[in-house]
Residue, then its C-alpha position, 0 to 999 in steps of 0.5 A: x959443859x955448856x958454854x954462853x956467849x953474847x948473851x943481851x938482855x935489851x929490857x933488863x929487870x923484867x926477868x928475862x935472863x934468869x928465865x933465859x939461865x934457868x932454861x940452860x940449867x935445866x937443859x944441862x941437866x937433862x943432857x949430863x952437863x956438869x958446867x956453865x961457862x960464860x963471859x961478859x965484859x965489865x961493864x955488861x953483866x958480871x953482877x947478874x951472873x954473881x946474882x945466877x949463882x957464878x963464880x968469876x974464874x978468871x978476867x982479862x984486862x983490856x980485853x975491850x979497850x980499857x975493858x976487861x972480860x970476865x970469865x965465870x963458871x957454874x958447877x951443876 
């Protein structure tokens, strides 16, 4: 398993974290990993890692405040 966290793209919508993702996929397989796991609170990045093919596993409310944390994970 692979697991991401603070993960911050500053200049979103230039592809910078698909290209980030995708390097991570690739170096998951070429090391047998079967799963990428990462978290993100819920006003940051949930709809991006939807977007890279994760599934939202489990959520923490309040985690941040009145902000809730989003745990997701890929299958390879």
């Amino acid at each position: 398993m692979f697991e991401i966290s603070n993960f911050y793209v500053e200049n979103k919508n230039h592809g910078i974290g698909t290209k980030l993702i995708k390097k991570v996929e690739d170096y998951a397989h070429e090391n047998g990993l079967n799963k990428i796991i990462a978290s993100t609170i819920d006003f940051q990045a949930p709809a991006f890692y939807k977007k890279m093919g994760f599934q939202l596993f489990a959520t923490v409310p309040e985690y941040a405040g009145e902000h809730a944390c989003h745990f997701f994970i890929k299958r390879l």
